[in-house]
N, C-alpha and C positions, 0 to 999 in steps of 0.2 A: 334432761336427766335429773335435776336438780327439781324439779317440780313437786311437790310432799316430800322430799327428801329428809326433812326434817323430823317426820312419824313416825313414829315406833310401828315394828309391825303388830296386827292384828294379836289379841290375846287368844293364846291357842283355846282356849277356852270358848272362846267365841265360833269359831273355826270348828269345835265339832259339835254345836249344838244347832248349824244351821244348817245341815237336811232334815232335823228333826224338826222344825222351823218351816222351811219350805213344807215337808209332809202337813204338817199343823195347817197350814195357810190352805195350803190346798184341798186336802181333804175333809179335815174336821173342823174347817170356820168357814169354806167355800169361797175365798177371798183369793186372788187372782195376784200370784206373785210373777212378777217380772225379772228381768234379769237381762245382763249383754256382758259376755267378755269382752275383755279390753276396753269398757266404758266405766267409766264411771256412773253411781247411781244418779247424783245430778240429771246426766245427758240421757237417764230412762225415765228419770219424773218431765224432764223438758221434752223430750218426744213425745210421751201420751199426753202431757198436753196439748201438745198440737194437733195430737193426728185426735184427740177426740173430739164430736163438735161441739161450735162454739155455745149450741143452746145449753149445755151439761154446766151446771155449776162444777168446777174444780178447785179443790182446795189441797193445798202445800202444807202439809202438816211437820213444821223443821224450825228451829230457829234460826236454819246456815241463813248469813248476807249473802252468800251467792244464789240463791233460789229465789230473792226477791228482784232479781230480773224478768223473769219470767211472770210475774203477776201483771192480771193486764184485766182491765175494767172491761173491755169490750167482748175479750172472749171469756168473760167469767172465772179468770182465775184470778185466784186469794191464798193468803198463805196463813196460817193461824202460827204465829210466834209463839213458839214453847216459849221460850226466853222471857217473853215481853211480859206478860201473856195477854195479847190481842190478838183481831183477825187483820192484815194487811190488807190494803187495798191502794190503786196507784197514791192514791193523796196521804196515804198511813207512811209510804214506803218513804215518800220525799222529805215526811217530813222528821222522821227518823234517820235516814242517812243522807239529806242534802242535796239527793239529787232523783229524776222520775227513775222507773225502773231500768229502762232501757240503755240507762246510762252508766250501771253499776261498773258493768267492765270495764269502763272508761276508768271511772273511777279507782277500782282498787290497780289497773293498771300504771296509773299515776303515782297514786298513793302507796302502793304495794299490798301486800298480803301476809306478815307473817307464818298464818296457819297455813299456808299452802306453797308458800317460799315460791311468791310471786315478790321480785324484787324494786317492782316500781323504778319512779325517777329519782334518783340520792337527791334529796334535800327540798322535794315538795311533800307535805304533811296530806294530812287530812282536810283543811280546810283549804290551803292554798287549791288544791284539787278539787273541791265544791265550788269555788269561785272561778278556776278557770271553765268547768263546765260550766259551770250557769251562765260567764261572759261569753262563750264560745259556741256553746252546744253538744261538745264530743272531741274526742283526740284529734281526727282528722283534719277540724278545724283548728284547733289548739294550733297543731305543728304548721297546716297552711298560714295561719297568721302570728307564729311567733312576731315575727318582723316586729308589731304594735305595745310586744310586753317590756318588761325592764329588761335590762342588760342580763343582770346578775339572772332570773329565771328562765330567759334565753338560753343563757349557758347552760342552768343544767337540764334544759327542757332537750338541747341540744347533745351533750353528754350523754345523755339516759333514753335517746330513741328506744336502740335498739330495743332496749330492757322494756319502753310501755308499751309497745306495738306486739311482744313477743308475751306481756302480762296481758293483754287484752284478749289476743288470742287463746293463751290459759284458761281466763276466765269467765271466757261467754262458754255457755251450756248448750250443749248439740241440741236440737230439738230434730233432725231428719232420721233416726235411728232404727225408723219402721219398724215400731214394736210389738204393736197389734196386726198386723202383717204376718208377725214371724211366730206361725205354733209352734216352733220348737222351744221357744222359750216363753211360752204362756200357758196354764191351761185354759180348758175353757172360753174362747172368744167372746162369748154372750153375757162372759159374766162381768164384765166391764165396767156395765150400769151402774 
């Protein structure tokens, strides 16, 4: 429940210029707006990535850290950083947040999340969390071999399960959400391209 709880909502202003939005897209720039209740946008940019194939160049046009899990050199995705402004690629990704892509939720799982009021493990940072993935691999392992780390990170690695197993799950992006699949929430199938 706590989950973006932190967010103001939506500026009503926002809220009624987007079916005029969707009409625009669809209509008068021919451009193929997607959409899922109950999902977040994330988990519809992470599904059409997957379900497109892998020869389609894809690109992530965001500067959210969470979408740079999903960039992935073999299936051609890439994310162009508003923020940065670069195009991400896996070796872009690592070497701005510290670790490959696929490890991000690991990552802010440990670490936390502010903007999403993912609460992490109380008292590992940010780097402490880039070194235990990099000595480790992933959470799984991390908690399989606490046994090996200091006392004092034991404890709150120990402390704060619940919290990064329940952050990691947060923060990995659905990619199964069958989106091109579903014409009720697409127009156009063909226009994908």
């Amino acid at each position: 429940p706590a989950y973006k709880g932190n967010r103001p909502p939506p500026d009503p202003a926002y809220s009624a210029v987007m079916p005029a939005m969707r009409r625009l897209l669809k209509i008068a720039l021919k451009i193929p707006f997607y959409e899922r209740i109950y999902f977040e946008a994330d988990d519809v940019v992470g599904s059409l990535c997957a379900e497109l194939p892998d020869t389609y160049q894809k690109i992530i046009c965001s500067p959210d850290k969470d979408l740079m899990q999903l960039v992935n050199d073999e299936r051609h995705i890439s994310q162009w950083d508003t923020g940065w402004p670069m195009f991400l690629i896996e070796r872009n990704v690592e070497d701005k947040i510290g670790v490959p892509p696929r490890a991000i939720p690991d990552l802010l799982a440990l670490m936390g999340d502010p903007v999403d009021n993912i609460p992490g493990v109380a008292g590992i940072g940010r780097k402490q969390a880039v070194n235990l993935i990099t000595d480790f691999g992933g959470l799984d392992a991390i908690y399989t071999y606490r046994g090996e780390l200091p006392a004092r990170t034991r404890t709150l690695l120990e402390a704060g399960r619940e919290n990064a197993f329940l952050g990691r799950t947060l923060a990995t992006i659905k990619t199964d959400l069958n989106i091109l699949g579903e014409t009720s929430t697409s127009n156009n199938r063909k226009d994908y391209r």
